[in-house]
Structure formats: structure tokens, C-alpha cells
Backbone as ProteinMPNN parsed JSONL, in Angstrom:
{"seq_chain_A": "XXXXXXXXXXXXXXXXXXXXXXXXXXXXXXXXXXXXXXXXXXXXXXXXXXXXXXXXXXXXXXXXXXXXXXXXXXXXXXXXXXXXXXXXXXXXXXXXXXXXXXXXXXXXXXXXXXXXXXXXXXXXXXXXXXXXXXXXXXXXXXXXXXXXXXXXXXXXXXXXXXXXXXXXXXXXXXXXXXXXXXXXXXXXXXXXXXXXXXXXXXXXXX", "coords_chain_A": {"N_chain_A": [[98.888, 222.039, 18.277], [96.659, 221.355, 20.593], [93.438, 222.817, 21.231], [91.759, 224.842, 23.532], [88.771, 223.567, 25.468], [85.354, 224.947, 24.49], [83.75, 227.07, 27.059], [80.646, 225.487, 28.14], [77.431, 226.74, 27.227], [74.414, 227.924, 28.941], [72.349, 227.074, 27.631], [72.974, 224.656, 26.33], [74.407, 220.693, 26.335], [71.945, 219.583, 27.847], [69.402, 217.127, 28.52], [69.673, 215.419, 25.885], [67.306, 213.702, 24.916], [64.817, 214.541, 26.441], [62.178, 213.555, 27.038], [62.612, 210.416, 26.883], [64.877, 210.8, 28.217], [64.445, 211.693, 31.053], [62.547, 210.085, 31.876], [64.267, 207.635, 31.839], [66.134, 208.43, 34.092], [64.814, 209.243, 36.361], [63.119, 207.333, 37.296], [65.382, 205.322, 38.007], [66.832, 207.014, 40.094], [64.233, 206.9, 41.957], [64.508, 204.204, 42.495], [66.403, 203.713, 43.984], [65.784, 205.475, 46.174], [63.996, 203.575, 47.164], [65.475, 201.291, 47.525], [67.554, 202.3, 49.715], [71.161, 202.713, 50.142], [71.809, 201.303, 47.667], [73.688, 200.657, 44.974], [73.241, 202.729, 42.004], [73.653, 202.666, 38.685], [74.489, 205.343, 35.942], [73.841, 206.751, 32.87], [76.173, 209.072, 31.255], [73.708, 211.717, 30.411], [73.637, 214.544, 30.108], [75.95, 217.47, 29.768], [76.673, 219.702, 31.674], [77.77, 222.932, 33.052], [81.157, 222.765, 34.714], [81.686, 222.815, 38.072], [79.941, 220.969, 38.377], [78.664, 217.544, 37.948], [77.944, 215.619, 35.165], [76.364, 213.335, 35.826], [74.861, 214.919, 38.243], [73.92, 217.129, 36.689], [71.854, 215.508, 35.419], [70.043, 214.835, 36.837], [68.954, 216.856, 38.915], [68.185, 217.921, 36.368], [65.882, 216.418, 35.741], [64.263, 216.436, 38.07], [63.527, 218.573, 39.433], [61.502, 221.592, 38.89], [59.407, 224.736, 37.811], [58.521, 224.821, 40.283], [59.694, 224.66, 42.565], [61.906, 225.104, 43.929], [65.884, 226.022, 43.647], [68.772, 225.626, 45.397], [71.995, 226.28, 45.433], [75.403, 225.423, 46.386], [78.114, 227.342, 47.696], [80.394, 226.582, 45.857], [79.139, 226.304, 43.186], [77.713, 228.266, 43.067], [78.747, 230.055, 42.257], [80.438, 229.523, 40.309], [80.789, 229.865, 36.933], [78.402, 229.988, 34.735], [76.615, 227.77, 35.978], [74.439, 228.182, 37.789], [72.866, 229.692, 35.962], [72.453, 227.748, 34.161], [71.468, 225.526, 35.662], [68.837, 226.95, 35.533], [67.639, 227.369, 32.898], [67.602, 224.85, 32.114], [65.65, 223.462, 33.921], [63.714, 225.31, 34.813], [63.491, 226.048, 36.947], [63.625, 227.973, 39.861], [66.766, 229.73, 41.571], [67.117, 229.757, 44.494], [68.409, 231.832, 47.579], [68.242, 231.189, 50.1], [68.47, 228.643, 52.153], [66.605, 226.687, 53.744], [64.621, 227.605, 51.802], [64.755, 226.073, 50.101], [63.395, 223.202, 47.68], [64.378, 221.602, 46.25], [68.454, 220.917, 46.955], [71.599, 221.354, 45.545], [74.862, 220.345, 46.216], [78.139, 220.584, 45.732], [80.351, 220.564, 47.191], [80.712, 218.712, 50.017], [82.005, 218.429, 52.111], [81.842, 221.226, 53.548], [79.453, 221.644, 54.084], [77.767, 222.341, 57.233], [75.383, 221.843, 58.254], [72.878, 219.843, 58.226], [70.129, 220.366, 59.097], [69.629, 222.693, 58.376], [68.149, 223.116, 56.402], [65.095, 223.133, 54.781], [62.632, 220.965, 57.016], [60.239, 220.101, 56.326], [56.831, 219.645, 58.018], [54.869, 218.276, 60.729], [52.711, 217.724, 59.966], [52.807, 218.203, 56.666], [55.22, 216.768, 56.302], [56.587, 216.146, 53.657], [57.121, 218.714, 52.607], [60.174, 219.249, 52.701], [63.494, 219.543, 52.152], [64.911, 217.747, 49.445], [68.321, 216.869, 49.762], [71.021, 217.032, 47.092], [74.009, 215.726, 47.12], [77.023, 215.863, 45.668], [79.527, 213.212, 45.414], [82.679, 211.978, 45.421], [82.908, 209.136, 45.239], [81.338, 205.889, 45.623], [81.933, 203.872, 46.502], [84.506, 203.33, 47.429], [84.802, 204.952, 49.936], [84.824, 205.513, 53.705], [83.404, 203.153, 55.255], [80.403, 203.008, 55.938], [77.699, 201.988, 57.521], [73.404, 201.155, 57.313], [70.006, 200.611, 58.514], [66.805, 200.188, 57.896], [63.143, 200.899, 56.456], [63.221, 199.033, 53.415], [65.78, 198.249, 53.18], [67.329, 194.868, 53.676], [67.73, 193.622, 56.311], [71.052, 194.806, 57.246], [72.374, 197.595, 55.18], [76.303, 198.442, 53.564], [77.433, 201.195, 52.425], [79.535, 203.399, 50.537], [80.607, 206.055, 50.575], [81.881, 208.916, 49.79], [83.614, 212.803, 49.277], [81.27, 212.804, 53.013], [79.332, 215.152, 54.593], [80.487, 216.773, 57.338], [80.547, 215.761, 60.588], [78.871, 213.748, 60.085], [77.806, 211.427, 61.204], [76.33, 211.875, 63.488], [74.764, 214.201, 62.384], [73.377, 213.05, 61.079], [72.389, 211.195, 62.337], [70.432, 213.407, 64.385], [68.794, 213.777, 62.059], [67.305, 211.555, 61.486], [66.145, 211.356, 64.116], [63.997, 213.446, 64.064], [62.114, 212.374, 62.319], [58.538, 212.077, 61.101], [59.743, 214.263, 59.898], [62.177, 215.996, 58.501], [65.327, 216.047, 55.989], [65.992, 213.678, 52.728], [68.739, 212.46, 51.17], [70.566, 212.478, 48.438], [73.058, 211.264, 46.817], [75.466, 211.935, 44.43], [77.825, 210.655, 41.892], [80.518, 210.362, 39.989], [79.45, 208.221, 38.443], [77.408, 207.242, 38.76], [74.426, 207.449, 41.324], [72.919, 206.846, 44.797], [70.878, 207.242, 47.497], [69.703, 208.043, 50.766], [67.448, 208.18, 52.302], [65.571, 210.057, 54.283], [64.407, 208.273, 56.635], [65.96, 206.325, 56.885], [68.264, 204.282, 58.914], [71.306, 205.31, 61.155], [73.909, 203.091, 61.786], [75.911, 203.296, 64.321], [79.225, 202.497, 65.203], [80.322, 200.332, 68.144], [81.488, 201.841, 71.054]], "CA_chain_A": [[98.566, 222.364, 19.666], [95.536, 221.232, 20.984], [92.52, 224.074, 21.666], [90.371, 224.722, 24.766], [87.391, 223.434, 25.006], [84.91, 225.588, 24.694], [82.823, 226.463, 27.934], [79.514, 224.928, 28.55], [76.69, 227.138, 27.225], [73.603, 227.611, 29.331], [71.496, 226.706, 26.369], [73.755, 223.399, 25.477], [74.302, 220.012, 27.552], [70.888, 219.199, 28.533], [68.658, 216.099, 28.162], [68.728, 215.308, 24.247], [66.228, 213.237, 24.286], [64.156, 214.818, 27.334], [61.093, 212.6, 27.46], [62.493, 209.325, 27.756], [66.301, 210.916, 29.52], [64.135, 212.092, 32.38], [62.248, 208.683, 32.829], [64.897, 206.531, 32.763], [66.801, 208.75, 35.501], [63.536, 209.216, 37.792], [63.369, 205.381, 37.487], [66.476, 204.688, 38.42], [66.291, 207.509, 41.47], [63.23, 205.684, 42.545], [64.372, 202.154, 42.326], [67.629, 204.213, 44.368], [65.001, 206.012, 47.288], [63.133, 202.47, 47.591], [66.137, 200.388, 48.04], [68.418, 202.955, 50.373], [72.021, 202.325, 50.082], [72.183, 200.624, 46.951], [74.066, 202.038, 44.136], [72.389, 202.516, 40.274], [74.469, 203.392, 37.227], [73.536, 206.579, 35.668], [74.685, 207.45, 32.057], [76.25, 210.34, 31.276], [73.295, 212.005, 29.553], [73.721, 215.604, 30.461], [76.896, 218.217, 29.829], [76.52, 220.523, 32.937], [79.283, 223.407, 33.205], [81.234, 222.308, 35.497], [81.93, 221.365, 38.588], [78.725, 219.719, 38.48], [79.077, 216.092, 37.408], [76.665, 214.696, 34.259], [74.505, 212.661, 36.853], [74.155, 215.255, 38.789], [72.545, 217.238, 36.184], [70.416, 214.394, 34.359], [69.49, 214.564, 37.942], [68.123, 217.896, 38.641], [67.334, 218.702, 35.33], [64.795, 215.865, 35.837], [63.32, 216.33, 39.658], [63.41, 219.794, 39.505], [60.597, 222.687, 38.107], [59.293, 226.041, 37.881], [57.734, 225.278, 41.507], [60.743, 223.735, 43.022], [63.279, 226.334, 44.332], [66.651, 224.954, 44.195], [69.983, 226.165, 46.404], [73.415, 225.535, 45.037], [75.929, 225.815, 47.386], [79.075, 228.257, 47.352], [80.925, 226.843, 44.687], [78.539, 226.168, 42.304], [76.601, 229.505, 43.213], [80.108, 230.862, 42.462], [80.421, 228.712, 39.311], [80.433, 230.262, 36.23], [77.138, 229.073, 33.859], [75.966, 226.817, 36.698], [72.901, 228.798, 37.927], [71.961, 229.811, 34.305], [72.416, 226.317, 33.261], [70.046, 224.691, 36.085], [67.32, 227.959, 35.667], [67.096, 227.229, 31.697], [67.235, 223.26, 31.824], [65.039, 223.058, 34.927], [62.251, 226.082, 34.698], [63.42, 226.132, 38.921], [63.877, 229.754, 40.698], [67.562, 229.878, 42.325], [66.993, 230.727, 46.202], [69.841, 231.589, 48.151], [67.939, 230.639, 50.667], [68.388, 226.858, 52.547], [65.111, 226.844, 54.032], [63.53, 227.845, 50.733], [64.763, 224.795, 48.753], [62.995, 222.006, 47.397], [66.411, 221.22, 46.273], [69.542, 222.036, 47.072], [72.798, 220.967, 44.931], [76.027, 220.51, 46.721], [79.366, 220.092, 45.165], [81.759, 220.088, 47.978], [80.19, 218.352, 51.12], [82.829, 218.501, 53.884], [81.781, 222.34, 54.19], [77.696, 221.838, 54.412], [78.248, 221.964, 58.399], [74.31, 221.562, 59.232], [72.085, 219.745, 57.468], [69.172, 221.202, 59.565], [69.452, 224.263, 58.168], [67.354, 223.023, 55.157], [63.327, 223.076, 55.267], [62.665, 219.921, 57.226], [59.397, 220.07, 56.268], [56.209, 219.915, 59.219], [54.299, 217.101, 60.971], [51.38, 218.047, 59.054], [53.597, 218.059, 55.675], [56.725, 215.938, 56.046], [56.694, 215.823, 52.362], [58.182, 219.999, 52.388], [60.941, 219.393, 52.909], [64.692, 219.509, 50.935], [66.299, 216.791, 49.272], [69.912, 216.927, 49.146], [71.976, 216.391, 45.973], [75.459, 215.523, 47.307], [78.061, 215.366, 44.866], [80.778, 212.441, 45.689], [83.651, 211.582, 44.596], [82.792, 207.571, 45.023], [80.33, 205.655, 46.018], [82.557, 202.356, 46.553], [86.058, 203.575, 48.038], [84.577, 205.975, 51.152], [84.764, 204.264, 54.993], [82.367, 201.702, 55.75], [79.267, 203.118, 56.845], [76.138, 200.553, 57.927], [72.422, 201.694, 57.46], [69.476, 200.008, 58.444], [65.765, 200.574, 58.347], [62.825, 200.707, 55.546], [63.797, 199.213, 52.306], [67.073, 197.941, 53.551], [67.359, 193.531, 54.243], [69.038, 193.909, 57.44], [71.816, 196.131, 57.007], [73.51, 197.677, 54.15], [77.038, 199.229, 53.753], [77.477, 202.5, 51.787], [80.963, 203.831, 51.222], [80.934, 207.104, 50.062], [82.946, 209.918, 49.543], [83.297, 212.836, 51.189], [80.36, 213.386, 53.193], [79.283, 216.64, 55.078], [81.229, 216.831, 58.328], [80.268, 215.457, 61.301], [78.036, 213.234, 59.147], [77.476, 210.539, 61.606], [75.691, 213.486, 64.212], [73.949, 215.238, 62.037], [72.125, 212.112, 60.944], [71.473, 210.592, 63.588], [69.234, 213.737, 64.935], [67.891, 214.426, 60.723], [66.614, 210.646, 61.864], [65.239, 211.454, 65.111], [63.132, 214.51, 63.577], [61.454, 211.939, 61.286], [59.024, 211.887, 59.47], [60.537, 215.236, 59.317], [64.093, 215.746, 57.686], [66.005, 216.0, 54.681], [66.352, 213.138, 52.132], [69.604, 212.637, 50.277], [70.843, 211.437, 46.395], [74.718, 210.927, 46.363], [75.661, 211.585, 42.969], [78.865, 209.887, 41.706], [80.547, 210.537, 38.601], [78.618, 207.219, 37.645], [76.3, 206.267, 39.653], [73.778, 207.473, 42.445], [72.195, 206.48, 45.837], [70.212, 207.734, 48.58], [69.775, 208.168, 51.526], [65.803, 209.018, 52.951], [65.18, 209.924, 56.363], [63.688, 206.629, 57.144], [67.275, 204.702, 57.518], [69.202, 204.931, 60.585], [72.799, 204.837, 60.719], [74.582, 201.978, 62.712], [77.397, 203.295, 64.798], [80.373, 201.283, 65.964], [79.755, 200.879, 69.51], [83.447, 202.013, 71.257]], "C_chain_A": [[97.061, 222.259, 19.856], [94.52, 222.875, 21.29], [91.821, 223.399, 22.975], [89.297, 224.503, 24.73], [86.518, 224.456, 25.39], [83.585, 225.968, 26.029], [81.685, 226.299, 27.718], [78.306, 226.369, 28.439], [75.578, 227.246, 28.27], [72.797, 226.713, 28.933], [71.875, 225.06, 26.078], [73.895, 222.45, 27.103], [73.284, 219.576, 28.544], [70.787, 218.029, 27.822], [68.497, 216.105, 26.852], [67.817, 215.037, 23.977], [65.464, 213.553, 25.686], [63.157, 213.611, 27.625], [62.036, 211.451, 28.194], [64.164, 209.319, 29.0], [65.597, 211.02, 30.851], [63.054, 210.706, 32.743], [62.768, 207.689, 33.212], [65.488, 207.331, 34.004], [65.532, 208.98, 36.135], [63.777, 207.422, 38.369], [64.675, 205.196, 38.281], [66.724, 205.887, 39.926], [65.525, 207.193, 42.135], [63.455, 204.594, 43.294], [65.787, 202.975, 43.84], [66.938, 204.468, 45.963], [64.385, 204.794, 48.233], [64.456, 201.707, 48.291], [67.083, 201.162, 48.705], [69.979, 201.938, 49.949], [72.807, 201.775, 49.06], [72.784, 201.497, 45.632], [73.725, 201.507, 42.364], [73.265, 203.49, 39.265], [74.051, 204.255, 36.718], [74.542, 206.998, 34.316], [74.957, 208.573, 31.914], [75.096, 211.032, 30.285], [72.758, 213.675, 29.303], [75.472, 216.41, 30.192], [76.947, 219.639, 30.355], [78.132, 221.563, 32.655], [79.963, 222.884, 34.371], [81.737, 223.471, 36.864], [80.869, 220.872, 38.435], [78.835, 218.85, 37.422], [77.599, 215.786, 36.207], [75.662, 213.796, 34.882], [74.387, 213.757, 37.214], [73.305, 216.198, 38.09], [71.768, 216.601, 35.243], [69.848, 214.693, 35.854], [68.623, 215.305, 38.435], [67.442, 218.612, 37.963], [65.315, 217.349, 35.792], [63.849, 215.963, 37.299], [62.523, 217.747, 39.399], [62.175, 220.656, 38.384], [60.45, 223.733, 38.073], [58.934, 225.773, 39.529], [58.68, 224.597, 42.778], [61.95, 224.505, 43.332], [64.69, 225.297, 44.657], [67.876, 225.843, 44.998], [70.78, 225.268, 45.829], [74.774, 225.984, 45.999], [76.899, 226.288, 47.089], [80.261, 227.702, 46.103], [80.43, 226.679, 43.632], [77.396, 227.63, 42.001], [77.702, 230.401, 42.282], [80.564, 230.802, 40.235], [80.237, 229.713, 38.061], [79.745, 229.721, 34.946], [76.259, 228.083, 35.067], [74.454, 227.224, 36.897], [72.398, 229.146, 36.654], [71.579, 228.762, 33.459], [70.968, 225.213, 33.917], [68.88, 225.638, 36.05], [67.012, 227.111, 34.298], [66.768, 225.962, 31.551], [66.239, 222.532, 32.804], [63.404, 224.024, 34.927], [62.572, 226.71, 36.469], [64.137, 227.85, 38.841], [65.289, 228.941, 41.425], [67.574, 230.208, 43.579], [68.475, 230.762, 46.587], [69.347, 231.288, 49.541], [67.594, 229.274, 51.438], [67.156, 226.317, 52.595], [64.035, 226.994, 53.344], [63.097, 226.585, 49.841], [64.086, 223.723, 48.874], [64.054, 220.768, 47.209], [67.846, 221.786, 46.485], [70.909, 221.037, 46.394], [74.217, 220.997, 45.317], [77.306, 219.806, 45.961], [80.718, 220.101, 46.161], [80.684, 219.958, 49.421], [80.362, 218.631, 52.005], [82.616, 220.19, 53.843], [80.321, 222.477, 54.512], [77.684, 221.113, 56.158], [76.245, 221.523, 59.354], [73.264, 221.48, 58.155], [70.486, 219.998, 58.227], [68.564, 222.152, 59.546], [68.469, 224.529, 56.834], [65.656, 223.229, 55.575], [63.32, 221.265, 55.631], [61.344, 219.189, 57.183], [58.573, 220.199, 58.155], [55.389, 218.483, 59.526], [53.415, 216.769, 59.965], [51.841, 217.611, 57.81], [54.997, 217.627, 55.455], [57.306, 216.275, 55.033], [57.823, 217.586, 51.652], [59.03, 220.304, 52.968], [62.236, 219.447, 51.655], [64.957, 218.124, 50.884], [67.648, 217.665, 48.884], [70.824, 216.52, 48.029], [73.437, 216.408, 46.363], [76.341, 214.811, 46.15], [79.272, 214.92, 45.44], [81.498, 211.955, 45.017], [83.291, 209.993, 44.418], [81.962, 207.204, 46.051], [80.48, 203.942, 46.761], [83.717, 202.618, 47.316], [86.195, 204.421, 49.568], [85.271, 204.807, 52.385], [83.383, 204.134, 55.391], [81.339, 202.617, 56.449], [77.982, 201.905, 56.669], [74.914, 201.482, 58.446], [71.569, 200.711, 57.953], [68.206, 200.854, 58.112], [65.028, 199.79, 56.992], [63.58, 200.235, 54.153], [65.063, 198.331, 51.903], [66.799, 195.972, 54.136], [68.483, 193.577, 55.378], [69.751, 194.817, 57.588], [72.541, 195.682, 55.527], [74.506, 198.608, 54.405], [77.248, 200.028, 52.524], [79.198, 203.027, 51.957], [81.322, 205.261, 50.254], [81.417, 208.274, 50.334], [83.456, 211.223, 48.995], [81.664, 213.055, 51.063], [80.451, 214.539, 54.306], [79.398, 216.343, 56.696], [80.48, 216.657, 59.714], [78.702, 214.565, 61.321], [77.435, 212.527, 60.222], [75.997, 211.453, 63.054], [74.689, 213.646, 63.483], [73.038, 214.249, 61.63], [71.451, 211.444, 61.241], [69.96, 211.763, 63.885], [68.737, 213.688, 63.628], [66.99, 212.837, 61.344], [65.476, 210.582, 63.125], [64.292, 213.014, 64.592], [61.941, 213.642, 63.043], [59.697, 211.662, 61.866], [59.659, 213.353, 58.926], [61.939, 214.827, 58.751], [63.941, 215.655, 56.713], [66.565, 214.425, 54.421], [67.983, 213.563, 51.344], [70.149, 211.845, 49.47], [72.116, 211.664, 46.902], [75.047, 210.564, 45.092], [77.182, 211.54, 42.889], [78.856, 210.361, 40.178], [79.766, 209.49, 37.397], [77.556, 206.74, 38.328], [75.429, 207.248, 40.65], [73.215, 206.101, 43.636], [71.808, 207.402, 46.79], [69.77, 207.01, 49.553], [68.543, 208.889, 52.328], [66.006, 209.024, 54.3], [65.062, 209.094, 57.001], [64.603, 206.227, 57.602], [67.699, 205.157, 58.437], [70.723, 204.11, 60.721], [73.604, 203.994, 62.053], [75.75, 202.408, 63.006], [77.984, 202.632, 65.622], [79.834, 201.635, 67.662], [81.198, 200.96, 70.123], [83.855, 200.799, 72.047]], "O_chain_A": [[96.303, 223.047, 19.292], [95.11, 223.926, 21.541], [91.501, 222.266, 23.335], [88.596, 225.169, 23.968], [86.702, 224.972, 26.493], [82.567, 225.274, 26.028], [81.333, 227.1, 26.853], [78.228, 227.069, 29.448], [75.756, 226.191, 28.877], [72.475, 225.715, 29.578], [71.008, 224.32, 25.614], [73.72, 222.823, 28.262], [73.516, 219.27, 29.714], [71.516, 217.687, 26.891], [67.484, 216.616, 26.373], [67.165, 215.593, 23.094], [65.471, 212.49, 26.307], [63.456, 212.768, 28.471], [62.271, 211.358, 29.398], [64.518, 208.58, 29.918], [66.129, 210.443, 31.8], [62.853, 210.418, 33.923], [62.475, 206.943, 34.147], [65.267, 206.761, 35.072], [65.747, 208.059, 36.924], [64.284, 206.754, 39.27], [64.549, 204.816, 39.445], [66.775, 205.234, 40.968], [65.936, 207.081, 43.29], [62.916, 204.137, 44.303], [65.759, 202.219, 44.811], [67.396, 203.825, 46.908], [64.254, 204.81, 49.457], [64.465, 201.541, 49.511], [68.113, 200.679, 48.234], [69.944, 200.77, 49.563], [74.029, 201.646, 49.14], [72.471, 202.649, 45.331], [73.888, 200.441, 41.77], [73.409, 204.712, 39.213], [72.831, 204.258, 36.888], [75.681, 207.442, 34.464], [74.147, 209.386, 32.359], [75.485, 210.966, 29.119], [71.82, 214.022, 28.585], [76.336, 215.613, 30.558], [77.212, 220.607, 29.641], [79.211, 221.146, 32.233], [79.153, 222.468, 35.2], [82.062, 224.645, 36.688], [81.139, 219.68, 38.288], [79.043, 219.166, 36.25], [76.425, 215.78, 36.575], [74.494, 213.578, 34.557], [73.513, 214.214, 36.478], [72.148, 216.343, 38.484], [71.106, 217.164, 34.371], [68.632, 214.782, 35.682], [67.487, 214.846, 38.561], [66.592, 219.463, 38.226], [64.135, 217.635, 35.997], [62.726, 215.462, 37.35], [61.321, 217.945, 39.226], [62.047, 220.304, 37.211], [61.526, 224.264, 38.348], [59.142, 226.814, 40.153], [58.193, 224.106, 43.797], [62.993, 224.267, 42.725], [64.769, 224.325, 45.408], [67.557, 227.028, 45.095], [70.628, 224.059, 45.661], [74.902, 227.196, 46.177], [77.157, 225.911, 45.946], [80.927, 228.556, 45.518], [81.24, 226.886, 42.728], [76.615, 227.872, 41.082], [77.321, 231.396, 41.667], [80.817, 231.635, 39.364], [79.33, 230.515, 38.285], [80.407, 229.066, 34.142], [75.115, 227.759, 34.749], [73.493, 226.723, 36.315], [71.271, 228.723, 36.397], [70.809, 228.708, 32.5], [70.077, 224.566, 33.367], [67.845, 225.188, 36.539], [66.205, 226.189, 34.415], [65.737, 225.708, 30.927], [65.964, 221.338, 32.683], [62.28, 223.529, 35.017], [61.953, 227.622, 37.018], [64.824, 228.512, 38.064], [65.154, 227.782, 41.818], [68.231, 231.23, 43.774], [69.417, 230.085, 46.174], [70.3, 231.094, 50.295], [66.45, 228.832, 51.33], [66.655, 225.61, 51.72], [62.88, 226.759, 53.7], [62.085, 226.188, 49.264], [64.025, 223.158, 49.966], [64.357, 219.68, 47.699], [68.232, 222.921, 46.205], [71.079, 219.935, 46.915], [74.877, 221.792, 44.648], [77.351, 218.608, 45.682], [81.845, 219.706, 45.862], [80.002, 220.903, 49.817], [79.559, 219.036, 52.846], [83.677, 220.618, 54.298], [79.976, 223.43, 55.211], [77.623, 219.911, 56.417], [75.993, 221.125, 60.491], [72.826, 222.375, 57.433], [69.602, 219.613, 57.463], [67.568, 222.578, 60.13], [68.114, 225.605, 56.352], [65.257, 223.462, 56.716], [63.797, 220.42, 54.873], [61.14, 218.093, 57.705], [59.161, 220.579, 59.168], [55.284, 217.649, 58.627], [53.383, 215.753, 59.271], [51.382, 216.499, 57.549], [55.762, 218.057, 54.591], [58.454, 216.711, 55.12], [58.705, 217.67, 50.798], [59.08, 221.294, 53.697], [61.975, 219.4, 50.453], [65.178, 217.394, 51.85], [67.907, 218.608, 48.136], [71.418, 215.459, 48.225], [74.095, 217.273, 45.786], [76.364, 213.625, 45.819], [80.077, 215.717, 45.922], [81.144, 211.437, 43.958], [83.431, 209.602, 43.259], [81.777, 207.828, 47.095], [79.66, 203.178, 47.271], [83.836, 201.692, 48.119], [87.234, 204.553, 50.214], [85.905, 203.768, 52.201], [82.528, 204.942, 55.754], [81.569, 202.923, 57.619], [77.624, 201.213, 55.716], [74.97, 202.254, 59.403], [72.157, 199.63, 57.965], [68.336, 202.074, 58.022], [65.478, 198.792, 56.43], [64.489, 200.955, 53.739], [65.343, 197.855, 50.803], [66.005, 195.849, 55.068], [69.711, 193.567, 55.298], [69.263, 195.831, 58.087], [72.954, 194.662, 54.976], [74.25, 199.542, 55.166], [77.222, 199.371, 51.483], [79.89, 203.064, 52.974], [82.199, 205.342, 49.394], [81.237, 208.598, 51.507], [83.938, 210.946, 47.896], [80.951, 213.293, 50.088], [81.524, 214.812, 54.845], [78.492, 215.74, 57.273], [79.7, 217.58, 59.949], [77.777, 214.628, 62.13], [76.288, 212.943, 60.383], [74.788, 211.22, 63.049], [73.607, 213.229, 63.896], [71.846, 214.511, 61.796], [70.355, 211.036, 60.857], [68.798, 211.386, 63.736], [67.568, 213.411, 63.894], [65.84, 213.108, 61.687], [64.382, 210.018, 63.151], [64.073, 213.553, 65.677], [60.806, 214.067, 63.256], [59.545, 211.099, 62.951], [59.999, 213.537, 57.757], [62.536, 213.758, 58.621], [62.887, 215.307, 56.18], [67.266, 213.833, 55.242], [68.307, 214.708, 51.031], [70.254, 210.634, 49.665], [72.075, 212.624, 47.671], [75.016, 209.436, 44.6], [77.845, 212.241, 43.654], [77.926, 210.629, 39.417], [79.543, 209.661, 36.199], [77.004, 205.649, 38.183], [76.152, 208.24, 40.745], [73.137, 204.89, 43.427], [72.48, 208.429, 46.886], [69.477, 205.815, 49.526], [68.662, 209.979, 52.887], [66.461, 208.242, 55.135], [65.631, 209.059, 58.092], [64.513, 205.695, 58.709], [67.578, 206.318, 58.828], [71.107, 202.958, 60.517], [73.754, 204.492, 63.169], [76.704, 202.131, 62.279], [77.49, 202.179, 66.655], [79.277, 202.599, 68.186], [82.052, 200.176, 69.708], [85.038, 200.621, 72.338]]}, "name": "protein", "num_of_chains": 1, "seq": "XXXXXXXXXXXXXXXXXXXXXXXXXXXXXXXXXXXXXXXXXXXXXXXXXXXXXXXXXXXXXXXXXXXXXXXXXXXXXXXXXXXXXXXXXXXXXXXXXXXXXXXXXXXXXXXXXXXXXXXXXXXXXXXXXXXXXXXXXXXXXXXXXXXXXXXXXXXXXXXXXXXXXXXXXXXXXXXXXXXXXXXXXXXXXXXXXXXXXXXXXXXXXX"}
């Protein structure tokens, strides 16, 4: 009879090889921010308790710091090891605060009903604002959305899966704020992309 695996230490499941785990994933978040829409393979090189997916923490363990408050949202707040796992592998303070975060970590989307509610940073400082870590199920199988803007050759389509409810709305105005607004990573059990303020989302016209 098979055994249970044992759960996910705080301590255990980080970056083995830190240095160069956290430059290739920056890199490849980078190359991800620059080219909007496009989607970049991401090994598994993290063992997160779960739900949070192995990108998504190579992902935060690497953005994230002591000066970098992050927000995990109700089931991962809920989670048992999650917050102990991103304090010790990150150095970052937990806020429960939206508004506080530098980052904020979401594992179920379709309930994050206002992405406004984050720091959208200020004219003055655009730059303090949240990124979003949205954890999706796929990054290839969603419905058809079309971005354009910086970064982007014309338009690209994005098909990911879910996103946070009444998606098409809420990003339109996070776009008209800009350069205020929240950035966002879409982490995939394999892959990421993002999604910066900059692009603007092409809706069907009825």
C-alpha cells in the first residue's frame, strides 16, 4: 500500500540552486513583461505546499523580498504551510492588506472581483504599485482574448484560464488609470505570461 506523501515543509522546496534558479526565472519574466502575451516555459524548480503551482513559487520566491509585502488571497492565506513557506523562501512580510502589496498571489481568480483594490501606485510613482500573480489553469485552452499595445506586433491572442470575473471591465478601466495600475504574471502549471498595464484589450465589437 502506497504511503502519503509527506507535506511540504516550510524549510524544504525552494530554489536549490538559488543564484542561477532566480536568474533564469527573472529572465524569462522579463523577456514575458517585454513581449506581453507571449507565453515562456518555466521549469519546475520549486516544491511550494500546495495549491500553489512550482512556477508560481520559482516565481515569487524570486521577485519578492524583505521590502516587498506580499498578499495571498483566501485560499492560500487559508492554506496550510503557504504563508510560512513564501515568509522563509522570500524574506517578504505577509499583509493582509491589498493596498499594502507589492505582490499579491492568487490561486483562484474567478473570486478576485476588483482588481482596483490593489495599490495602483501614484502619478508621481506609477512604479508602487501591485503586480498580480494569477494562478491559471492554462495558458493555451482559455477563450480567445486579443491585446494590443507596447511590446505587442499588432495584436496578440492570449487564452487563458480562468481569469478574475468580469475581466474584460476591470481592464479596460486598470488601462485607462495608466501609467497607474496593476501589472499581471499568469502562472501556468508550465509556463507564464503577463500582462502590464500598457496593453489594451480588444473587445469584439457586438
Amino acid at each position: 500500500m502506497p504511503t502519503a506523501a509527506a507535506p511540504v515543509s516550510a524549510y524544504d522546496g525552494g530554489l536549490s540552486d538559488p543564484v542561477r534558479g532566480s536568474q533564469l526565472v527573472f529572465r524569462l519574466v522579463m523577456d514575458a513583461m517585454a513581449r506581453p502575451g507571449t507565453v515562456h516555459r518555466v521549469p519546475a524548480l520549486t516544491r511550494p505546499p500546495k495549491p500553489l503551482y512550482p512556477v508560481t513559487g520559482a516565481v515569487i520566491s524570486t521577485l519578492a523580498d524583505a521590502d516587498t509585502p506580499v498578499w495571498l488571497d483566501p485560499p492560500l492565506a487559508k492554506a496550510e504551510g503557504v504563508g510560512d513557506w513564501v515568509v522563509f523562501h522570500t524574506g517578504a512580510p505577509v499583509t493582509q492588506h491589498q493596498s499594502e502589496a507589492a505582490f499579491a498571489v492568487v490561486a483562484a481568480p474567478k473570486t478576485l472581483s476588483a482588481l482596483n483594490g490593489f495599490a495602483l501606485g501614484s502619478q508621481e510613482y506609477p512604479d508602487r504599485s501591485t503586480t498580480i500573480i494569477l494562478q491559471v489553469q492554462t495558458l493555451a485552452d482559455g477563450p480567445v482574448l486579443e491585446f494590443e499595445g507596447p511590446g505587442i506586433d499588432g495584436r496578440i491572442s492570449l487564452c487563458a484560464d480562468p481569469l478574475p470575473q468580469h475581466f474584460a471591465a476591470q481592464w479596460r478601466s486598470n488601462r485607462q488609470a495608466f501609467p497607474r495600475g496593476v501589472d499581471l504574471i499568469l502562472a501556468a502549471p508550465d509556463g507564464v505570461a503577463a500582462l502590464p498595464r500598457s496593453v489594451r484589450l480588444i473587445v469584439p465589437e457586438a
